[in-house]
N, C-alpha and C positions, 0 to 999 in steps of 0.2 A: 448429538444431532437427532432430528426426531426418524420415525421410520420411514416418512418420506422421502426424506433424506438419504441416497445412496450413497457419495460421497463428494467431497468437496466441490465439485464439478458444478453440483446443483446448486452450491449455496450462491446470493445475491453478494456476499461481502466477495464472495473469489473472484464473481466475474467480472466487476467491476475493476479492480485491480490492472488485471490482465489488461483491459482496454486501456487503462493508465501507463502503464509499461508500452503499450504499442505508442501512446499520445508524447510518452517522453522521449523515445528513441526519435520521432519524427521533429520535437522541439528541436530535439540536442544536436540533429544532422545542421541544425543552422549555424549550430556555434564556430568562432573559430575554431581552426584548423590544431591550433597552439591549445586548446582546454583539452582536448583529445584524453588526457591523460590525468585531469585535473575534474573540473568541474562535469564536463560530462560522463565522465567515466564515476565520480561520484553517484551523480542522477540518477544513473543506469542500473548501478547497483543496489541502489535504497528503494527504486521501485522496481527491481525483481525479487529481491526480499519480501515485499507485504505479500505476494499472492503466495510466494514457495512458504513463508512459513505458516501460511492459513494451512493449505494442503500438509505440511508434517505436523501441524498440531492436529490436524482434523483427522488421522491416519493411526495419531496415538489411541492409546488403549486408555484413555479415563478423561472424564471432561474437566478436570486439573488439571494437568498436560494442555490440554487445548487449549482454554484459555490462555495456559504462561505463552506460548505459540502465538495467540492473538494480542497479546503486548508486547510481545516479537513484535510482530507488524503493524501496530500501532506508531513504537519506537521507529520503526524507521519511512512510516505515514510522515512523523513530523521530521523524520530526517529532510526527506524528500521536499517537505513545508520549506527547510528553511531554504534549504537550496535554491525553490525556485524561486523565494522572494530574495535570494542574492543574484540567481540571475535576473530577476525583474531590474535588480538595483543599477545592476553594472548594464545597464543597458540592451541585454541577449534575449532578454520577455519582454514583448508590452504588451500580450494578454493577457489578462487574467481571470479566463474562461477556465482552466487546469485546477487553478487555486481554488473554486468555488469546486467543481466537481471534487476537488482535491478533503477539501471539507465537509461535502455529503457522504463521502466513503468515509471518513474519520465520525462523522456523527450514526452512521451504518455500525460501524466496527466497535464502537463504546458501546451502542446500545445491545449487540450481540454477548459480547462482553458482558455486560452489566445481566443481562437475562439468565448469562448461566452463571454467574455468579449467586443471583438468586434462587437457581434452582438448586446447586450443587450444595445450598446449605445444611 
């Protein structure tokens, strides 16, 4: 992280996230009653993963660590990917206003990625 950078808090990939976890919890309240334990509780999980494992890579001690952290939550960006185009499928989404923000954090988080990747060579 550069010096500007105090910690995770600041960066654009965290916060974005975080508004995503609030946007799925708010989808997921429409589901049925019956996914409770299923598909929404999938959802739930796969986007509180991408912001908590930004903040514990971003916490570790070398930007190797951080990175593996942000393929953490990468990994579970497209978890969260497929899910919502299964619930788009089964009829529980017909927005897909989620899915486009959903892929400007993914094209945010590779570029991050990809940056320190080239620096840490």
């Amino acid at each position: 992280m550069s010096d500007k950078v105090k910690t995770h808090k600041d960066l654009e990939v965290w916060k974005k996230p975080i508004d995503l976890v609030e946007e799925v919890y708010k989808i997921t309240e429409k589901f049925s009653q019956k996914e409770k334990y299923g598909l929404t509780f999938q959802m739930r999980n796969a986007a509180i993963s991408i912001p908590s494992n930004i903040a514990e890579g971003a916490a570790r001690n070398s930007t190797k660590e951080f990175i593996q952290f942000l393929y953490i939550a990468l990994g579970s960006l497209s978890e969260l990917e497929t899910q919502l185009l299964i619930a788009q499928r089964i009829k529980y989404l017909s927005e897909s206003s989620v899915l486009e923000r959903l892929e400007k954090l993914m094209i945010l988080l590779i570029g991050l990625i990809n940056s320190l990747e080239r620096k840490n060579k």
